[in-house]
KEKE-3310 file (N, C-alpha, C; in steps of 0.2 Angstrom, whole numbers, plus 5000, padded with zeros to 4 digits):
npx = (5427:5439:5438:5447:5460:5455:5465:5464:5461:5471:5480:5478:5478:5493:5494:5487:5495:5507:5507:5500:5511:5521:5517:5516:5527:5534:5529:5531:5545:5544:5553:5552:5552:5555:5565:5563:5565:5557:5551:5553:5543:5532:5531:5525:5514:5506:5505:5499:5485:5481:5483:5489:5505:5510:5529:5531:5519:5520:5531:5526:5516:5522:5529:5543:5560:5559:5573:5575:5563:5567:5577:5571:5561:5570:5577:5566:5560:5573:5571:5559:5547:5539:5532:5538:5527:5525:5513:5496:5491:5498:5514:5526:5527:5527:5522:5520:5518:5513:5518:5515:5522:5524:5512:5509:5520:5517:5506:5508:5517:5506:5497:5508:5509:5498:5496:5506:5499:5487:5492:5498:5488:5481:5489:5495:5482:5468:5453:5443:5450:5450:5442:5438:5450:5444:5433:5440:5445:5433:5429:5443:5440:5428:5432:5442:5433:5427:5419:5419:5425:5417:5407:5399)
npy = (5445:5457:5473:5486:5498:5511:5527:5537:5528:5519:5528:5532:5520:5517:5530:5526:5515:5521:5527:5521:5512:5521:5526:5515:5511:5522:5520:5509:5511:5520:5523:5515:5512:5498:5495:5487:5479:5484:5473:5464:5470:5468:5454:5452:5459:5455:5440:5445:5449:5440:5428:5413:5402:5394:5393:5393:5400:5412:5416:5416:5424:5437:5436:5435:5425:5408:5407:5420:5423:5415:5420:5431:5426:5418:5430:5437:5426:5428:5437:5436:5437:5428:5410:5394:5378:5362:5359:5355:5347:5341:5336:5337:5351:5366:5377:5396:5408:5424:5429:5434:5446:5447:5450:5464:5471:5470:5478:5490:5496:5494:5504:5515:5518:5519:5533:5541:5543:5547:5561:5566:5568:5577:5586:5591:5591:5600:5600:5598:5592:5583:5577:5573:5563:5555:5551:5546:5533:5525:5525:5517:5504:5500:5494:5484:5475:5459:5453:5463:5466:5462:5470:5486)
npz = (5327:5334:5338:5330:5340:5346:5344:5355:5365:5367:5369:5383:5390:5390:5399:5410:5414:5414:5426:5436:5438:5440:5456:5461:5461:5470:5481:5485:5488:5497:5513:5526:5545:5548:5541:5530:5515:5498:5491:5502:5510:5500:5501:5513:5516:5505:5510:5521:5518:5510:5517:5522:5511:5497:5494:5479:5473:5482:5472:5461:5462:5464:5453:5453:5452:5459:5468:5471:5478:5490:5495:5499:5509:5518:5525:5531:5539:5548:5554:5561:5555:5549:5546:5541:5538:5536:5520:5524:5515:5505:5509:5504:5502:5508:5520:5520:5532:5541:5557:5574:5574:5559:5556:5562:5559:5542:5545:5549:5537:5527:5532:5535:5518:5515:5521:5517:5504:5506:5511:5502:5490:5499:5499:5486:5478:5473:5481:5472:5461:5468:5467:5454:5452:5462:5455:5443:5448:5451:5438:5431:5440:5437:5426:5430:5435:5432:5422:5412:5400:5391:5391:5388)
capx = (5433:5441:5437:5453:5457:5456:5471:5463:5461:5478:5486:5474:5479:5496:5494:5487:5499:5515:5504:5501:5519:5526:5514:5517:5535:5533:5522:5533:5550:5543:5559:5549:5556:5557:5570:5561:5566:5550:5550:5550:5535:5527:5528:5522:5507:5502:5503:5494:5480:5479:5484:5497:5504:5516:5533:5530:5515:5523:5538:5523:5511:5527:5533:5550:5560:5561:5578:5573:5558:5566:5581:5567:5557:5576:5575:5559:5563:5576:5567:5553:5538:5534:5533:5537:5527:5521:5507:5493:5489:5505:5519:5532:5527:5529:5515:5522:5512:5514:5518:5512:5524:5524:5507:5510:5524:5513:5499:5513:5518:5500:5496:5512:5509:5489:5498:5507:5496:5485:5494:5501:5485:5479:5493:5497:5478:5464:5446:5438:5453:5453:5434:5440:5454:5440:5429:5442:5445:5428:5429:5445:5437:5424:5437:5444:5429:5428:5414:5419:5429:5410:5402:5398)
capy = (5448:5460:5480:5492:5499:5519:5530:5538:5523:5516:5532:5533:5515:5518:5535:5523:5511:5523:5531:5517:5509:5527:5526:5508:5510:5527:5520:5504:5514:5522:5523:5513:5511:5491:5492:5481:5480:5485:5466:5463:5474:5466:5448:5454:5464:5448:5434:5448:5450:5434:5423:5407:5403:5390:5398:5392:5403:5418:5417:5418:5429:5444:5438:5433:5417:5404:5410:5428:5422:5410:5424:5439:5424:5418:5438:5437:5422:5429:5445:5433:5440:5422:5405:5389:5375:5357:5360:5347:5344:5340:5335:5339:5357:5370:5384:5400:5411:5429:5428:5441:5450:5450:5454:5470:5474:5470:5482:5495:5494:5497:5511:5520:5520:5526:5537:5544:5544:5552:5567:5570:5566:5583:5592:5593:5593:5603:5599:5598:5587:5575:5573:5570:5557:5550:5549:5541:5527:5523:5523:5510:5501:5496:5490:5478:5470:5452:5453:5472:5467:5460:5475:5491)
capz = (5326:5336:5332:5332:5344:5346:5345:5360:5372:5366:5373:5387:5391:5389:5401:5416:5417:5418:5431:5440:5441:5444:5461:5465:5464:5474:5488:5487:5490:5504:5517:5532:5552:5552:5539:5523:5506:5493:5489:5506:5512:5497:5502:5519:5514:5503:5518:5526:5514:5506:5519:5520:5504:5495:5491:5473:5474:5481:5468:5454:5461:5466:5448:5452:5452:5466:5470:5473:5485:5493:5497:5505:5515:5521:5529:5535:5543:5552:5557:5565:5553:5545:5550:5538:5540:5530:5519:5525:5507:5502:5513:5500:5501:5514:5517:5523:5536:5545:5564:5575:5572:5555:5552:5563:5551:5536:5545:5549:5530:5524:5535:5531:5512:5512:5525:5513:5496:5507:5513:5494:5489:5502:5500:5480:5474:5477:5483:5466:5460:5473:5467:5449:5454:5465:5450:5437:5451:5450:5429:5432:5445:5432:5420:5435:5435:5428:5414:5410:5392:5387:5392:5385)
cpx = (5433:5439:5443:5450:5456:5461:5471:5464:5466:5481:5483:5477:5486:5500:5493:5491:5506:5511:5504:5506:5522:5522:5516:5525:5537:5532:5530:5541:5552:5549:5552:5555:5557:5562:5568:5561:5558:5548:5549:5544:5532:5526:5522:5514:5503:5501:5497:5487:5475:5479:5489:5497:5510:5523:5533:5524:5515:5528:5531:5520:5516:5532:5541:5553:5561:5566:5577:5568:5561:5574:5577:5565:5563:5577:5571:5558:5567:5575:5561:5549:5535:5537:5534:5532:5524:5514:5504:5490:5493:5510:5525:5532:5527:5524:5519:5516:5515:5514:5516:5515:5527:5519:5507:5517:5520:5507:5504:5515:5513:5498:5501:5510:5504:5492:5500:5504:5491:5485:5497:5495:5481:5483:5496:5489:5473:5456:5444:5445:5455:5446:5434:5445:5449:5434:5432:5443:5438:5426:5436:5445:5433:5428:5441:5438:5429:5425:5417:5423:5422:5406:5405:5404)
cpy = (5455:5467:5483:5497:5509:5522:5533:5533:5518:5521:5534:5526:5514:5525:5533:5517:5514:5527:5527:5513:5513:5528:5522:5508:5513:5525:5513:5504:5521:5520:5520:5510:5504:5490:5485:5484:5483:5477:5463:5464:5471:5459:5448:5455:5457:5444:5439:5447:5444:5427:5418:5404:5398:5395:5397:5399:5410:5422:5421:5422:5436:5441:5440:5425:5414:5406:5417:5426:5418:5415:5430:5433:5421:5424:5438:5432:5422:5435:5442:5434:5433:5416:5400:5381:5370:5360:5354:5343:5341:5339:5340:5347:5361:5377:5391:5406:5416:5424:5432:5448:5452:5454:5461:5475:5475:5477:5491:5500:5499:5505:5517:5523:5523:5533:5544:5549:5550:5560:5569:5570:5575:5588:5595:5595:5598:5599:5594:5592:5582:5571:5570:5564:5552:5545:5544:5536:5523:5519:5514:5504:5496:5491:5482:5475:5465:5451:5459:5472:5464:5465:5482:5493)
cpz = (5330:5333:5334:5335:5342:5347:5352:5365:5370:5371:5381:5392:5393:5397:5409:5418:5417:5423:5438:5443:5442:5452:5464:5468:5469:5481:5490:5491:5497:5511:5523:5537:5551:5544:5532:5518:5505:5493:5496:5512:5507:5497:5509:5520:5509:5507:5520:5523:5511:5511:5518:5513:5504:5495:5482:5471:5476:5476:5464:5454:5461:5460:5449:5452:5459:5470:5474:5479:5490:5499:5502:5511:5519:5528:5534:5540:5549:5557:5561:5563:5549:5548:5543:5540:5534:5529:5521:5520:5505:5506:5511:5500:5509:5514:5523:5525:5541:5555:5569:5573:5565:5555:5556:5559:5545:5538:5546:5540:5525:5524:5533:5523:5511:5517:5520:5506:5500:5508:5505:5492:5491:5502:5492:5476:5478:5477:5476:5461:5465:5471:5459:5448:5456:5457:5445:5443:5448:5442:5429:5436:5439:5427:5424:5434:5432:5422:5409:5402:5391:5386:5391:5378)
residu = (UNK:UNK:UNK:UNK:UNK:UNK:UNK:UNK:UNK:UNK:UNK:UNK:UNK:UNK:UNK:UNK:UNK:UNK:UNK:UNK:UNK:UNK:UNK:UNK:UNK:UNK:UNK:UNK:UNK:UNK:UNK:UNK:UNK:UNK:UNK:UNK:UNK:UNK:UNK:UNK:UNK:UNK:UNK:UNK:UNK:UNK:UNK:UNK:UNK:UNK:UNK:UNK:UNK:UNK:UNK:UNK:UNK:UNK:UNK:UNK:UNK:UNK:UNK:UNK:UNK:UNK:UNK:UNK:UNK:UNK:UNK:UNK:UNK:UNK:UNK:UNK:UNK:UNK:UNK:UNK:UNK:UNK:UNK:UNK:UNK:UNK:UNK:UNK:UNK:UNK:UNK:UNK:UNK:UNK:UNK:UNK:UNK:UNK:UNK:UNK:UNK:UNK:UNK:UNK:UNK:UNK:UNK:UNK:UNK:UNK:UNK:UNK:UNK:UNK:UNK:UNK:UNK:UNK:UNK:UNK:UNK:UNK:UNK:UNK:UNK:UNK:UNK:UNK:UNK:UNK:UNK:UNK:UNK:UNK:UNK:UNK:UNK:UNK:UNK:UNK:UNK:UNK:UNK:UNK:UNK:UNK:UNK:UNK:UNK:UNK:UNK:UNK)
# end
């Protein structure tokens, strides 16, 4: 049986995930030179990271529907940053894969936003709070990990 939870690590819980989606959105609404959407830096930076991908498989991971992916990698398509091609496991499927010049977009992309987080990051806190941010990474780092609801 499950224990309840704490009033504390509900609001605690609750305090890192509007933290995190006010950043993600932040970092993802970054005004960049090559002219892409958020969703389209985000399929980008995925091929980039993850490698060639179904577009069923893109839809689910960027949690949107087929329609909507099938609309950004249309774009990307015609900007030259992905390529279509038969999956060799499946004919019926199509594996989508950065181009040069995608993934120089995608690395574009990256660099821009740690560019960013960083410079806010040295320009709003001080020393001794960049050592405590550092620190709670490290505390939700642990939580990422795959065993970590078993332990402690």
């Amino acid at each position: 049986m499950a224990r309840p939870v704490s009033r504390s690590a509900a609001t605690t819980a609750r305090e890192v995930k509007v933290v995190y989606s006010r950043l993600r959105r932040r970092t993802y609404a970054l005004a960049l030179s090559d002219d892409l959407s958020g969703s389209q830096a985000a399929v980008l930076t995925r091929l980039h990271g993850e490698g060639p991908s179904s577009v069923s498989a893109l839809a689910s991971a960027e949690a949107i529907s087929h329609q909507a992916i099938s609309a950004i990698l249309a774009v990307l398509e015609r900007r030259g940053d992905i390529l279509r091609s038969p999956d060799p496991t499946d004919g019926r499927r199509q594996l989508v894969s950065l181009t040069d010049a995608g993934v120089a977009h995608a690395e574009h992309t990256t660099t821009a936003r740690e560019e960013w987080l960083a410079r806010a990051l040295q320009d709003r806190l001080t020393e001794g709070e960049r050592r405590v941010v550092r620190h709670a990474m490290a505390l939700l780092n642990r939580l990422a990990e795959p065993d970590s609801a078993t332990t402690h």
